[in-house]
PQR file of N, CA, C, O and H, with PARSE charges and radii, in Angstrom:
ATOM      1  N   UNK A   1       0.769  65.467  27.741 -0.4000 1.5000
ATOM      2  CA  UNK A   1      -0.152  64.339  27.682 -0.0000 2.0000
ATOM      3  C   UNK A   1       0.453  63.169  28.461  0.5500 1.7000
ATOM      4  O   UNK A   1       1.664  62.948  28.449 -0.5500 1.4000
ATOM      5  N   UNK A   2      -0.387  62.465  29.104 -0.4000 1.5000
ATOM      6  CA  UNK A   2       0.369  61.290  30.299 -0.0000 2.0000
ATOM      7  C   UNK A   2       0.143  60.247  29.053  0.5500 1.7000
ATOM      8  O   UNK A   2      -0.755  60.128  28.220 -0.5500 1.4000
ATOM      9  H   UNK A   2      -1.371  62.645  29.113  0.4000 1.0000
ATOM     10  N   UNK A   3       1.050  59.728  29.240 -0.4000 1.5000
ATOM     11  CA  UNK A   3       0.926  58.414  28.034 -0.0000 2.0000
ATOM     12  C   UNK A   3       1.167  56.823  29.407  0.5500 1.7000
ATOM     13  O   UNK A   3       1.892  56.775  30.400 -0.5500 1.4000
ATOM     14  H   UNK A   3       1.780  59.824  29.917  0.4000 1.0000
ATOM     15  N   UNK A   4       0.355  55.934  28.919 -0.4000 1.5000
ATOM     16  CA  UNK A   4       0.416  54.815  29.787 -0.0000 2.0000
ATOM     17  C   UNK A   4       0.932  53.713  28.754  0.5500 1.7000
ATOM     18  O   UNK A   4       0.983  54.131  27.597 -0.5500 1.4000
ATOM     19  H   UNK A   4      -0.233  55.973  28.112  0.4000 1.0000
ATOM     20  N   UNK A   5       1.331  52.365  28.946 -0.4000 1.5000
ATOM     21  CA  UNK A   5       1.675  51.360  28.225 -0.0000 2.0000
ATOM     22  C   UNK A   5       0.527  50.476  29.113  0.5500 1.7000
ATOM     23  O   UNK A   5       0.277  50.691  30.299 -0.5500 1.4000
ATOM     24  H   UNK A   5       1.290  52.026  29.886  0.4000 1.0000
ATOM     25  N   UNK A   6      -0.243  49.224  28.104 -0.4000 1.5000
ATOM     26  CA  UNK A   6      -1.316  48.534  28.704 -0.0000 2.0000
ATOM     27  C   UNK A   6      -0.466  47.313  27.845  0.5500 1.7000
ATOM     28  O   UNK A   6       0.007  47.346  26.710 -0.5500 1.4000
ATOM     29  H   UNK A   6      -0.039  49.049  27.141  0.4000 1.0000
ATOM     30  N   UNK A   7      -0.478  46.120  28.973 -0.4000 1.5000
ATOM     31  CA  UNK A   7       0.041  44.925  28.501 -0.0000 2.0000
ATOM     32  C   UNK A   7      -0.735  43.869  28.361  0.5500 1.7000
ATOM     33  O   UNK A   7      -0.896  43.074  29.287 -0.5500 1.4000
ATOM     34  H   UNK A   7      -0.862  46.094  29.896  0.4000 1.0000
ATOM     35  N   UNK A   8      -1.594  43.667  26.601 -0.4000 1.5000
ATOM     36  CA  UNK A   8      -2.566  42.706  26.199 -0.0000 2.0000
ATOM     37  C   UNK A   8      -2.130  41.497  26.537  0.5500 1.7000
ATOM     38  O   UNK A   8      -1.031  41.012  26.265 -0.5500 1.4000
ATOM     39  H   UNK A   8      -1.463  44.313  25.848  0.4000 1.0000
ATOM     40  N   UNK A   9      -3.252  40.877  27.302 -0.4000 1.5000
ATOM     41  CA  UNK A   9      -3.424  39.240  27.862 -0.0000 2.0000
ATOM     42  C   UNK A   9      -4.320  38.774  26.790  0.5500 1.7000
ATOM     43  O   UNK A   9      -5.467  39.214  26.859 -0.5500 1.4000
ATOM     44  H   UNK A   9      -4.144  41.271  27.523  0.4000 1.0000
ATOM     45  N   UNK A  10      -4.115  38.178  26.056 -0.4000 1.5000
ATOM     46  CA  UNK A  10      -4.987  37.428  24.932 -0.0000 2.0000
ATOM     47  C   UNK A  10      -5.152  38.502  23.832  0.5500 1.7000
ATOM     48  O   UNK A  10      -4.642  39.622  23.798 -0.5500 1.4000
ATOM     49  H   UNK A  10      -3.183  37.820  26.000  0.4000 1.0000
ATOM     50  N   UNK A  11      -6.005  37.894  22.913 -0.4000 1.5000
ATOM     51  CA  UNK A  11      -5.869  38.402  20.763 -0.0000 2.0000
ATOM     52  C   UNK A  11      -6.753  40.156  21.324  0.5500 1.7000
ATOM     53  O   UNK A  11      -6.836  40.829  20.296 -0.5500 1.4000
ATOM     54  H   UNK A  11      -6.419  36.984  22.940  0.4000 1.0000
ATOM     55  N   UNK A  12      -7.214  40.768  22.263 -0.4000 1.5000
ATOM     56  CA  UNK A  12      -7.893  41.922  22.159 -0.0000 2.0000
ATOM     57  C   UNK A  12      -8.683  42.130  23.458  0.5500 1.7000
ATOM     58  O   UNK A  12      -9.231  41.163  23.987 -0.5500 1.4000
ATOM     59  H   UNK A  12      -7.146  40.222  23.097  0.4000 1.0000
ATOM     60  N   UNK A  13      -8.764  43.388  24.004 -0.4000 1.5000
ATOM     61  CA  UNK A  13      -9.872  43.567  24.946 -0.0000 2.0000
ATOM     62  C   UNK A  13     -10.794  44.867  24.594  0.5500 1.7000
ATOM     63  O   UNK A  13     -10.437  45.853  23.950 -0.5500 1.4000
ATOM     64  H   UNK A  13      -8.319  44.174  23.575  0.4000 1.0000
ATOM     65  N   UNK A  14     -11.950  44.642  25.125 -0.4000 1.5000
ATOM     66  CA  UNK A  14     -12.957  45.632  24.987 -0.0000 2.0000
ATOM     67  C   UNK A  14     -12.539  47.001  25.346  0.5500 1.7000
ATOM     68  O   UNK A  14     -12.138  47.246  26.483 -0.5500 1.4000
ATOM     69  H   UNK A  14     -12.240  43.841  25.648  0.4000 1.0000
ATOM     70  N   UNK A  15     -12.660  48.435  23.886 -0.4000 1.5000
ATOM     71  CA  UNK A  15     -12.480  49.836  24.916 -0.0000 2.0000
ATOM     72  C   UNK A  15     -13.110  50.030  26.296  0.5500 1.7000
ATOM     73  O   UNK A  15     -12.705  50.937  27.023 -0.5500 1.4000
ATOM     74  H   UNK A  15     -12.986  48.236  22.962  0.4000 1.0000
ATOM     75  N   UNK A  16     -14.027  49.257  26.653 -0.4000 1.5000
ATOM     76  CA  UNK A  16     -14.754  50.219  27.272 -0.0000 2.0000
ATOM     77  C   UNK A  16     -14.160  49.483  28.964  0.5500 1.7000
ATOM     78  O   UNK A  16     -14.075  50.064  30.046 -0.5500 1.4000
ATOM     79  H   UNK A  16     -14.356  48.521  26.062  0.4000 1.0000
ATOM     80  N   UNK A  17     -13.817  47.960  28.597 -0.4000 1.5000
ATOM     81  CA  UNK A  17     -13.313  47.855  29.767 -0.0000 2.0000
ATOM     82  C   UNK A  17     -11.431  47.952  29.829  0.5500 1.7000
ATOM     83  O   UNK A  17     -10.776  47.490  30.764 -0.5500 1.4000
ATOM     84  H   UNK A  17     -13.886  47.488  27.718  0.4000 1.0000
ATOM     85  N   UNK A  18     -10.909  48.564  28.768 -0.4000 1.5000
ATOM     86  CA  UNK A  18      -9.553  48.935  29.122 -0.0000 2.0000
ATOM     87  C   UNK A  18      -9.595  50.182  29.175  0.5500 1.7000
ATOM     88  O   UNK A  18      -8.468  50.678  29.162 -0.5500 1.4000
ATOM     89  H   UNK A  18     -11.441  48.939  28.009  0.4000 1.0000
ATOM     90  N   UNK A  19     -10.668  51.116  29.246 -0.4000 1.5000
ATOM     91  CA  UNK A  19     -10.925  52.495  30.089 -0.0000 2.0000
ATOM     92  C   UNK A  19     -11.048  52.089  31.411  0.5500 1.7000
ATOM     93  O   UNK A  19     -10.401  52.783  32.195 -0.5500 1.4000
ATOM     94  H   UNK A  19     -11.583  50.713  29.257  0.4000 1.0000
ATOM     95  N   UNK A  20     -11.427  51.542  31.701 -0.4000 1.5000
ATOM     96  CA  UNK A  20     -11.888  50.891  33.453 -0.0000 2.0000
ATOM     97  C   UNK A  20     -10.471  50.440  34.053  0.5500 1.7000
ATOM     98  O   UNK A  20     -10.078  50.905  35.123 -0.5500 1.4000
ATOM     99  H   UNK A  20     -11.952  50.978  31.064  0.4000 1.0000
ATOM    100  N   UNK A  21      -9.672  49.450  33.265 -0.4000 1.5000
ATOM    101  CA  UNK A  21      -8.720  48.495  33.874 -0.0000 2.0000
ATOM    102  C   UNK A  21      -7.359  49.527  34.008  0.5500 1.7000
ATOM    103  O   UNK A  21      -6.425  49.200  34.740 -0.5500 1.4000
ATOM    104  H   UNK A  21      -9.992  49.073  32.396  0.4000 1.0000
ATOM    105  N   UNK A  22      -7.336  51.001  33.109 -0.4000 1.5000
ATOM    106  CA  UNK A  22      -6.622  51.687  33.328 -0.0000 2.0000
ATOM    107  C   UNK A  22      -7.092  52.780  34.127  0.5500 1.7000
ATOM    108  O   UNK A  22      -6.273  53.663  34.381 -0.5500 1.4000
ATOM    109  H   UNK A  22      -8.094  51.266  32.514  0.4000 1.0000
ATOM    110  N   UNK A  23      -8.180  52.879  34.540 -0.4000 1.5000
ATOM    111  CA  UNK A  23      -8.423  53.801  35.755 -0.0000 2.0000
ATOM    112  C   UNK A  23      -9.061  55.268  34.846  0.5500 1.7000
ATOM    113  O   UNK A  23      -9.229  56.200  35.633 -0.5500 1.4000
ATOM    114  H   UNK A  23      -8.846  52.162  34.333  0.4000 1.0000
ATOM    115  N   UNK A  24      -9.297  55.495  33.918 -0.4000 1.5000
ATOM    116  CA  UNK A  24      -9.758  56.550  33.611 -0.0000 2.0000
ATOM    117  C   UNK A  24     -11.206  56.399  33.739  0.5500 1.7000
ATOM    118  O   UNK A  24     -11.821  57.447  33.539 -0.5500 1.4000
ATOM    119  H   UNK A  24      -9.161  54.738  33.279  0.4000 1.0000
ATOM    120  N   UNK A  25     -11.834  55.489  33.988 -0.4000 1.5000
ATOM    121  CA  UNK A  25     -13.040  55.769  34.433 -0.0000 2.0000
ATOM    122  C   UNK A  25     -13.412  54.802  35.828  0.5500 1.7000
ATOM    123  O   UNK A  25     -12.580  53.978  36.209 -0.5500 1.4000
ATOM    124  H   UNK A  25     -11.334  54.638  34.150  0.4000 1.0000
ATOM    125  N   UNK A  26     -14.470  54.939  36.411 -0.4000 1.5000
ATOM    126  CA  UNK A  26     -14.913  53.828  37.557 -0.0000 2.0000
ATOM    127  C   UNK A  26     -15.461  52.634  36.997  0.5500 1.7000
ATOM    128  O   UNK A  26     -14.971  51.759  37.711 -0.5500 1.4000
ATOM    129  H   UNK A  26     -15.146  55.608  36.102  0.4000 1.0000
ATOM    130  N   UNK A  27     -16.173  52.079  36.159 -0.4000 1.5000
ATOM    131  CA  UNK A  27     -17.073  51.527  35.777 -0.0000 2.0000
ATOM    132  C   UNK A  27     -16.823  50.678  34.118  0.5500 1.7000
ATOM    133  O   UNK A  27     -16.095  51.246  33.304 -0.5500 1.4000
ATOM    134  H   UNK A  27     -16.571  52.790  35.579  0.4000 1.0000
ATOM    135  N   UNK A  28     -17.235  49.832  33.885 -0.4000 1.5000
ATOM    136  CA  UNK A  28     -17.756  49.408  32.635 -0.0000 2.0000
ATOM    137  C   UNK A  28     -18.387  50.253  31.885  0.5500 1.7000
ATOM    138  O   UNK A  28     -18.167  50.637  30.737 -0.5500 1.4000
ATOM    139  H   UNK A  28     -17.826  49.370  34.546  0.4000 1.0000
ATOM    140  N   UNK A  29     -19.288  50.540  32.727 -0.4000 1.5000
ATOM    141  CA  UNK A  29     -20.690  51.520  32.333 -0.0000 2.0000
ATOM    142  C   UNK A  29     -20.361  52.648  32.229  0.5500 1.7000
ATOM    143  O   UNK A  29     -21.057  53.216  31.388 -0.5500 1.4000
ATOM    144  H   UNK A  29     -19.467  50.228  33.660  0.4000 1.0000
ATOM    145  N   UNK A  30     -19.454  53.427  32.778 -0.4000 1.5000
ATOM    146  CA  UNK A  30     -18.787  54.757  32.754 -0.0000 2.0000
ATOM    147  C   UNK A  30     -18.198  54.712  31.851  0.5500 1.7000
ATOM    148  O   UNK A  30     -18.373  55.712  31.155 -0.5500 1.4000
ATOM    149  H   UNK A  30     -18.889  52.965  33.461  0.4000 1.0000
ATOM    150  N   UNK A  31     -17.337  53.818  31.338 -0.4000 1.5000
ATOM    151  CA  UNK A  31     -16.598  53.810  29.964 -0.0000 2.0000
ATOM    152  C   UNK A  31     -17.579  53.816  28.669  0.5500 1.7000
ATOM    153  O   UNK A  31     -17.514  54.693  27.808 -0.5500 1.4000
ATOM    154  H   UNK A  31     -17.195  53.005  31.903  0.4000 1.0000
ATOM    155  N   UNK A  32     -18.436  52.804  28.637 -0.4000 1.5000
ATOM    156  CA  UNK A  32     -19.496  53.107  27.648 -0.0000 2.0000
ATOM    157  C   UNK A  32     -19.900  54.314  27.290  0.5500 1.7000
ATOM    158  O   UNK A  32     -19.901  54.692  26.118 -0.5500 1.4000
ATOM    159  H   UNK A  32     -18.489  52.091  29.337  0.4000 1.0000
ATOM    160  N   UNK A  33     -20.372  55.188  28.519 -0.4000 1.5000
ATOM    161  CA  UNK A  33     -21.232  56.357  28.236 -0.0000 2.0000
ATOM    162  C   UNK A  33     -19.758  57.317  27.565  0.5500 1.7000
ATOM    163  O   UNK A  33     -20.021  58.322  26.906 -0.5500 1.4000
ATOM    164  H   UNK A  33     -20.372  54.880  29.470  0.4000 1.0000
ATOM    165  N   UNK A  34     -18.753  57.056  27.714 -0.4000 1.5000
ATOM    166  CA  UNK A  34     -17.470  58.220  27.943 -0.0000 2.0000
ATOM    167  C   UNK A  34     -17.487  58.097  26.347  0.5500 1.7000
ATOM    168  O   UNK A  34     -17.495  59.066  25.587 -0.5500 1.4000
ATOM    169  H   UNK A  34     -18.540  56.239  28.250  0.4000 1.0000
ATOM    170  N   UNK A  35     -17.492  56.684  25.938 -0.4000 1.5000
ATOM    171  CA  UNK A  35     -16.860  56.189  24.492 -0.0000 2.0000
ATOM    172  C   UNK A  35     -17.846  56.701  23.310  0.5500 1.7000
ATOM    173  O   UNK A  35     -17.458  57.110  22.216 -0.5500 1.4000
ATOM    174  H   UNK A  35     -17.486  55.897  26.555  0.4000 1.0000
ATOM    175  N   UNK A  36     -19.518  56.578  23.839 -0.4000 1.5000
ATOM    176  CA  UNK A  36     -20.520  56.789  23.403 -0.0000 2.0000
ATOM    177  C   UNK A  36     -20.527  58.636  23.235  0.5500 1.7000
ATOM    178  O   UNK A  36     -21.165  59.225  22.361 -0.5500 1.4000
ATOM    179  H   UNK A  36     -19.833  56.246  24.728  0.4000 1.0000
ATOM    180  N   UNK A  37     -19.757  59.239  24.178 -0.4000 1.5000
ATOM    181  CA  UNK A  37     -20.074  60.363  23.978 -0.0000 2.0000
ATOM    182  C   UNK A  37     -18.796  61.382  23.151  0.5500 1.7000
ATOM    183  O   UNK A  37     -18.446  62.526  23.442 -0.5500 1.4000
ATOM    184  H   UNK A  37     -19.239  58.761  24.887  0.4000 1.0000
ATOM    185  N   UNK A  38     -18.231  60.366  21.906 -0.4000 1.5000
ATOM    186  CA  UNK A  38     -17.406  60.973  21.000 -0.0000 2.0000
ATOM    187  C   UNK A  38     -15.600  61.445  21.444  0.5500 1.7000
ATOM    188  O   UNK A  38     -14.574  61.903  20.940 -0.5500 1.4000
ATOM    189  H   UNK A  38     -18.515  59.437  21.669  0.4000 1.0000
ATOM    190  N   UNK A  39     -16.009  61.080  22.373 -0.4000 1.5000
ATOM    191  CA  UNK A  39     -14.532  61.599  23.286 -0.0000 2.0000
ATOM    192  C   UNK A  39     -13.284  60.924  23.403  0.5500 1.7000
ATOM    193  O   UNK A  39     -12.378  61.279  24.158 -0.5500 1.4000
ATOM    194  H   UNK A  39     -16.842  60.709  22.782  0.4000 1.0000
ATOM    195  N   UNK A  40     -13.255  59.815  22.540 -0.4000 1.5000
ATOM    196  CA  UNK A  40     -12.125  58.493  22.328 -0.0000 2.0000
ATOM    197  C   UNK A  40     -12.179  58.438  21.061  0.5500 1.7000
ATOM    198  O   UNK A  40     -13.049  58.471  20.191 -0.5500 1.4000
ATOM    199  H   UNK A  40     -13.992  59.527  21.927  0.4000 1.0000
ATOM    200  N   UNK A  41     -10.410  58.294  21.173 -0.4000 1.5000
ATOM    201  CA  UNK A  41      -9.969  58.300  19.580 -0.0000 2.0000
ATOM    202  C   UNK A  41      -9.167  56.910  20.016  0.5500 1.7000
ATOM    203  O   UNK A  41      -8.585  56.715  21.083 -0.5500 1.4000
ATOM    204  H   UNK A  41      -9.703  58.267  21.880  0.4000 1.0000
ATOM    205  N   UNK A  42      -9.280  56.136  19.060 -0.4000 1.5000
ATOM    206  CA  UNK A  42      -8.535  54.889  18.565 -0.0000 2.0000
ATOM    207  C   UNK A  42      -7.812  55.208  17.228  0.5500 1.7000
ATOM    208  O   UNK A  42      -8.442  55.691  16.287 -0.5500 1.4000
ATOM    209  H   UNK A  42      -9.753  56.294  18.194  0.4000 1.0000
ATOM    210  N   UNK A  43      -6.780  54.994  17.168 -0.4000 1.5000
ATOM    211  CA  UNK A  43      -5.603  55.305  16.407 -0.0000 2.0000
ATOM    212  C   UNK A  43      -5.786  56.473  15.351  0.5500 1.7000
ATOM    213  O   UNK A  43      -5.421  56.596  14.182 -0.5500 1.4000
ATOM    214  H   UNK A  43      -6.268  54.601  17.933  0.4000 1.0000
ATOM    215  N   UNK A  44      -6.492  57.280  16.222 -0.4000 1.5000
ATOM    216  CA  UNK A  44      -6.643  59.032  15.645 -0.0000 2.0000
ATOM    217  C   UNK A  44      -7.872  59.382  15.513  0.5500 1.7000
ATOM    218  O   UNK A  44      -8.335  60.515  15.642 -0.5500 1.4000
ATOM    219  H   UNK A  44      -6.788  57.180  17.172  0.4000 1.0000
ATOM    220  N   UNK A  45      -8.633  58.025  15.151 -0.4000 1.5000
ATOM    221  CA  UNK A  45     -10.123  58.220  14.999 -0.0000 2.0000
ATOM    222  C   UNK A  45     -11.191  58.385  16.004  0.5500 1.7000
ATOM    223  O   UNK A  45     -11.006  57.867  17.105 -0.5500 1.4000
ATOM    224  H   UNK A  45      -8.257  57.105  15.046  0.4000 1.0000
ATOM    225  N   UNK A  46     -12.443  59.131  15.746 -0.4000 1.5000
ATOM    226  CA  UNK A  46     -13.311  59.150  16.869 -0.0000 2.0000
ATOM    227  C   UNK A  46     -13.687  57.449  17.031  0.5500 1.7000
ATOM    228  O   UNK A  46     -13.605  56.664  16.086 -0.5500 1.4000
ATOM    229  H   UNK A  46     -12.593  59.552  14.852  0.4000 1.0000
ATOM    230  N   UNK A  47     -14.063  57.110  18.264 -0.4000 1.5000
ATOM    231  CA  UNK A  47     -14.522  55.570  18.316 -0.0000 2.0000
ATOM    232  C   UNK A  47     -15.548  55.534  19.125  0.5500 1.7000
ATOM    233  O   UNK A  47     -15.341  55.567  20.338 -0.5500 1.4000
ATOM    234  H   UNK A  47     -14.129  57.748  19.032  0.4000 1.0000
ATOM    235  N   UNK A  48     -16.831  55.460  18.624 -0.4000 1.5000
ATOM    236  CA  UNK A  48     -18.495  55.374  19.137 -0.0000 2.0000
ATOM    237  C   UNK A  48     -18.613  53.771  19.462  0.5500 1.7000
ATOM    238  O   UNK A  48     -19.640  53.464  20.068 -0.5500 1.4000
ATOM    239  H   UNK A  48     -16.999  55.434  17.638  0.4000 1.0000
ATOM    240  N   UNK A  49     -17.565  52.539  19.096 -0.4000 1.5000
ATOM    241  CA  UNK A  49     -18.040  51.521  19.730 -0.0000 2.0000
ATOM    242  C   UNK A  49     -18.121  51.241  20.690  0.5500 1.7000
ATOM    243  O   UNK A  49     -17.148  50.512  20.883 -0.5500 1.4000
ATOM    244  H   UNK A  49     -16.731  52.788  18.604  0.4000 1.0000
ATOM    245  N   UNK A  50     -18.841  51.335  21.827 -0.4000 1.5000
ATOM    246  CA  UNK A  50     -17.884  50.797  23.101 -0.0000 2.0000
ATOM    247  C   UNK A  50     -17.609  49.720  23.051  0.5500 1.7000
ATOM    248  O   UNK A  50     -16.572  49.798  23.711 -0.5500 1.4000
ATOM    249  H   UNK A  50     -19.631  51.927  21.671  0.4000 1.0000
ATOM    250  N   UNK A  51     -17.711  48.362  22.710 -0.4000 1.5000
ATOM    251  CA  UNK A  51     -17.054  47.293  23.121 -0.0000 2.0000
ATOM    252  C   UNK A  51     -15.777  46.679  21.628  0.5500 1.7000
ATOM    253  O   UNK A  51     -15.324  45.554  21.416 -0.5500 1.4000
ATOM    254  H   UNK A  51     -18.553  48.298  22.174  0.4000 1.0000
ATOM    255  N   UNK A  52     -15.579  47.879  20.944 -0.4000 1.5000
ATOM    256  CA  UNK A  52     -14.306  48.029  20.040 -0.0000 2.0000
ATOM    257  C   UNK A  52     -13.519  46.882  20.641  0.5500 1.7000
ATOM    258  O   UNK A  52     -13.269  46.759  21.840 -0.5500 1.4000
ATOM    259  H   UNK A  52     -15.947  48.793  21.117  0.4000 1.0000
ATOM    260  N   UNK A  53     -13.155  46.047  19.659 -0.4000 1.5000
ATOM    261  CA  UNK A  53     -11.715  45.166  19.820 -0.0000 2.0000
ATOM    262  C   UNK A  53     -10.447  46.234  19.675  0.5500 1.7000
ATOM    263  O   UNK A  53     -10.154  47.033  18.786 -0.5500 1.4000
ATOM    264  H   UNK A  53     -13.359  46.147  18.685  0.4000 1.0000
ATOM    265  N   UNK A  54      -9.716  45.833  21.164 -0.4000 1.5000
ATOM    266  CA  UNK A  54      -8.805  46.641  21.195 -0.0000 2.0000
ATOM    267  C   UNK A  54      -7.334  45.723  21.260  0.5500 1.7000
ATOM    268  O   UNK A  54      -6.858  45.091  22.203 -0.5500 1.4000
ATOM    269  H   UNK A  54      -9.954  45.184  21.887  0.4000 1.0000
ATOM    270  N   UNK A  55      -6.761  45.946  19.686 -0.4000 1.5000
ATOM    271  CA  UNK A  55      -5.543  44.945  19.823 -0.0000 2.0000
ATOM    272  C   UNK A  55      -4.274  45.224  20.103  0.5500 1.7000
ATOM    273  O   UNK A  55      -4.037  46.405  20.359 -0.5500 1.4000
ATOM    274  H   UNK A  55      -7.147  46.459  18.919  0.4000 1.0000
ATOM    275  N   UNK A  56      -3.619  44.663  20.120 -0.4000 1.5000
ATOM    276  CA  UNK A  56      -1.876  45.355  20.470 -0.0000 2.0000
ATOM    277  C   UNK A  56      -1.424  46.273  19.148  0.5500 1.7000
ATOM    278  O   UNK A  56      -1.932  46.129  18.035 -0.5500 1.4000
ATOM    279  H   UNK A  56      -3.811  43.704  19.912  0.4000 1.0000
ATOM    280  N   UNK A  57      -0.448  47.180  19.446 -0.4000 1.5000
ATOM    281  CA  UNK A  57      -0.120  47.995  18.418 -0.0000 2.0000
ATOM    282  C   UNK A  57      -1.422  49.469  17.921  0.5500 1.7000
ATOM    283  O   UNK A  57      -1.450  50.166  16.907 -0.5500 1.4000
ATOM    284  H   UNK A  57      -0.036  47.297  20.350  0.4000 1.0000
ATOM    285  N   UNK A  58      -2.442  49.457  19.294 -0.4000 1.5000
ATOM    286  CA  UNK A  58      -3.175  50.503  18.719 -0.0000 2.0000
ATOM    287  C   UNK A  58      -2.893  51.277  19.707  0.5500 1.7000
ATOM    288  O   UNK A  58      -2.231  50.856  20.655 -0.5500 1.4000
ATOM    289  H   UNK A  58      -2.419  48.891  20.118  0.4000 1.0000
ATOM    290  N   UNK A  59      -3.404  52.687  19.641 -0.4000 1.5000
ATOM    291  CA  UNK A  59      -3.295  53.526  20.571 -0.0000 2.0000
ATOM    292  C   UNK A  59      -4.326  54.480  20.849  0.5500 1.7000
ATOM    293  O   UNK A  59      -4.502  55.329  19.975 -0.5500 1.4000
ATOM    294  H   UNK A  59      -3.942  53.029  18.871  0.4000 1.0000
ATOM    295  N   UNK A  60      -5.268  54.548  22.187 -0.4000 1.5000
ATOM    296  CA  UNK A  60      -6.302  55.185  22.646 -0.0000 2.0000
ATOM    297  C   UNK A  60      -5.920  56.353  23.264  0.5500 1.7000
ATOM    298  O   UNK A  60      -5.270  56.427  24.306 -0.5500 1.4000
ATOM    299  H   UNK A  60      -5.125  53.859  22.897  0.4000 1.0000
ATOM    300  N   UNK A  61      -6.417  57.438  22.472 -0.4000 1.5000
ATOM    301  CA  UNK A  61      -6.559  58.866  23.568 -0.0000 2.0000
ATOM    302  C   UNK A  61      -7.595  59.606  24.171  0.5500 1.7000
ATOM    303  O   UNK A  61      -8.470  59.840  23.338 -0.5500 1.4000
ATOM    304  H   UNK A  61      -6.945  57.378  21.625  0.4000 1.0000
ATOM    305  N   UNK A  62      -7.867  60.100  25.359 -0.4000 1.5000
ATOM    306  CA  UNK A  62      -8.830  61.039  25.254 -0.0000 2.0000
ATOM    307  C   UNK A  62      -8.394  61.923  26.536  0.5500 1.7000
ATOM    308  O   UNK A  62      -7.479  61.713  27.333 -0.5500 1.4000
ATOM    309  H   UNK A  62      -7.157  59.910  26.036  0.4000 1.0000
ATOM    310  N   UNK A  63      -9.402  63.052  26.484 -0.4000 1.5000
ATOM    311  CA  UNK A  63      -8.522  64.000  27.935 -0.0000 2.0000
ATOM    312  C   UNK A  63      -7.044  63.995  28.210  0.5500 1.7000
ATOM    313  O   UNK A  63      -6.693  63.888  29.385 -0.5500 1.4000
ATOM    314  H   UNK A  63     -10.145  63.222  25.837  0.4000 1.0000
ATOM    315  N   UNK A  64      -6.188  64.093  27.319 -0.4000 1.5000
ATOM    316  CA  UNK A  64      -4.883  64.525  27.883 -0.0000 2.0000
ATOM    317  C   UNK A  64      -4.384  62.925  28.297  0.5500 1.7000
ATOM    318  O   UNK A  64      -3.526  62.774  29.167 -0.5500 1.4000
ATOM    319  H   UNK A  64      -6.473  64.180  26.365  0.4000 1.0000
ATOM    320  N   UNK A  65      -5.011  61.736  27.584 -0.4000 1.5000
ATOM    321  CA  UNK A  65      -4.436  60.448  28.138 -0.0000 2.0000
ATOM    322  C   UNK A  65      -4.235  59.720  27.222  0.5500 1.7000
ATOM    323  O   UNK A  65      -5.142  59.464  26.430 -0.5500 1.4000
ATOM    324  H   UNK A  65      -5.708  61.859  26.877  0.4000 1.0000
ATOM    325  N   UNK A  66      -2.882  59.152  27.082 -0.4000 1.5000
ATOM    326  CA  UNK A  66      -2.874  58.112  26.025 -0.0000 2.0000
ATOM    327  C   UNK A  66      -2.060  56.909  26.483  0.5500 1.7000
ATOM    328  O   UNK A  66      -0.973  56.897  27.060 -0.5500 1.4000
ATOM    329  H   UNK A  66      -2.145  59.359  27.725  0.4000 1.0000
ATOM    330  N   UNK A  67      -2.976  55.718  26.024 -0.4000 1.5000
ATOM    331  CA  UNK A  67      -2.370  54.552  26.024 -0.0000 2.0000
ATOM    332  C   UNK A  67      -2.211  53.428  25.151  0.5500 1.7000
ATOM    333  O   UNK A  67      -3.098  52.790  24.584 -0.5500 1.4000
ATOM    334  H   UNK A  67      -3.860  55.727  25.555  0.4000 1.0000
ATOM    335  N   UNK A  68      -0.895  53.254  25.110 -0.4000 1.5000
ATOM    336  CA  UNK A  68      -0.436  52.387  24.300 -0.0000 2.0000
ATOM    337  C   UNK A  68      -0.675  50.683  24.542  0.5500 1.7000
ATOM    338  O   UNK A  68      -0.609  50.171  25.660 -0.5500 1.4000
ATOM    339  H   UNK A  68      -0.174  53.772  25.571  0.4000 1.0000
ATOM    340  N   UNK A  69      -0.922  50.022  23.452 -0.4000 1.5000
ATOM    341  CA  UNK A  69      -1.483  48.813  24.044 -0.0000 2.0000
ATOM    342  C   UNK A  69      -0.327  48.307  23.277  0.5500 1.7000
ATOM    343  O   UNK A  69       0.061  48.913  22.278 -0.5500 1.4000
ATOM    344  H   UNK A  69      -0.975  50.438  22.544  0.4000 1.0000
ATOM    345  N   UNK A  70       0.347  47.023  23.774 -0.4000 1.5000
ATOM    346  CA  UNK A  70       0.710  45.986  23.557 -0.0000 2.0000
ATOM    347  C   UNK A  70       0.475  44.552  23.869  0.5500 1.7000
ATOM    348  O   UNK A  70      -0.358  44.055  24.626 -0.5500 1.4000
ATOM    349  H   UNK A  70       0.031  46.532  24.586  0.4000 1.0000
ATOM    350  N   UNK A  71       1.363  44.001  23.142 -0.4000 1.5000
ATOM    351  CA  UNK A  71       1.251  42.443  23.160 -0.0000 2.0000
ATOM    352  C   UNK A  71       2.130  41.750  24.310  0.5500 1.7000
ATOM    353  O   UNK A  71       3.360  41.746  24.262 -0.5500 1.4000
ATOM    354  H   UNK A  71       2.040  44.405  22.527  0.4000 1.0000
ATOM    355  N   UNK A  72       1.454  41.214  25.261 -0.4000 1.5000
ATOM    356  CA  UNK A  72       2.225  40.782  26.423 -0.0000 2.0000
ATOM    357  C   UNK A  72       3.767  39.850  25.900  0.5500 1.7000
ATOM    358  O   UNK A  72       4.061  39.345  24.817 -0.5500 1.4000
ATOM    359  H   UNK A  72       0.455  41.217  25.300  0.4000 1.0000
ATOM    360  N   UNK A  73       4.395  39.912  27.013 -0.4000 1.5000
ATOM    361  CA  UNK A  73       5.751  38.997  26.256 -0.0000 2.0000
ATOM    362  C   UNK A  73       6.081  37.781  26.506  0.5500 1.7000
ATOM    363  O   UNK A  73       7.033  37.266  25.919 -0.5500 1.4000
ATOM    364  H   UNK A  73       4.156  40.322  27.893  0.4000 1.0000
TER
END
């Protein structure tokens, strides 16, 4: 599994655009449909929100990808 580290700029960002800002998808909109279609787990769980607050200390997987979010320093 490729594991990435994502370094949070402010209290949280949206799944659907830290699918985008890490390159697993093209789009905003591509992330939505990806998130919408059961295939993202947030800290183990399935996650149907797309615009989920995503805070430091959680961790998103899907397809063989995981990334770790933190709190910038």
């Amino acid at each position: 599994m490729q594991e990435t580290q994502f370094r949070l700029e402010g209290d949280y960002i949206e799944l659907n655009q830290l699918l985008k800002l890490e390159g697993v998808v093209d789009s905003g909109g591509a992330g939505k449909q990806l998130v919408a279609s059961g295939a993202v787990r947030v800290d183990g769980v399935v996650e149907l929100r797309k615009t989920c607050k995503i805070r430091a200390g959680q961790v998103v997987e899907l397809d063989g990808v995981r990334i770790v979010v933190s709190a910038e320093d």
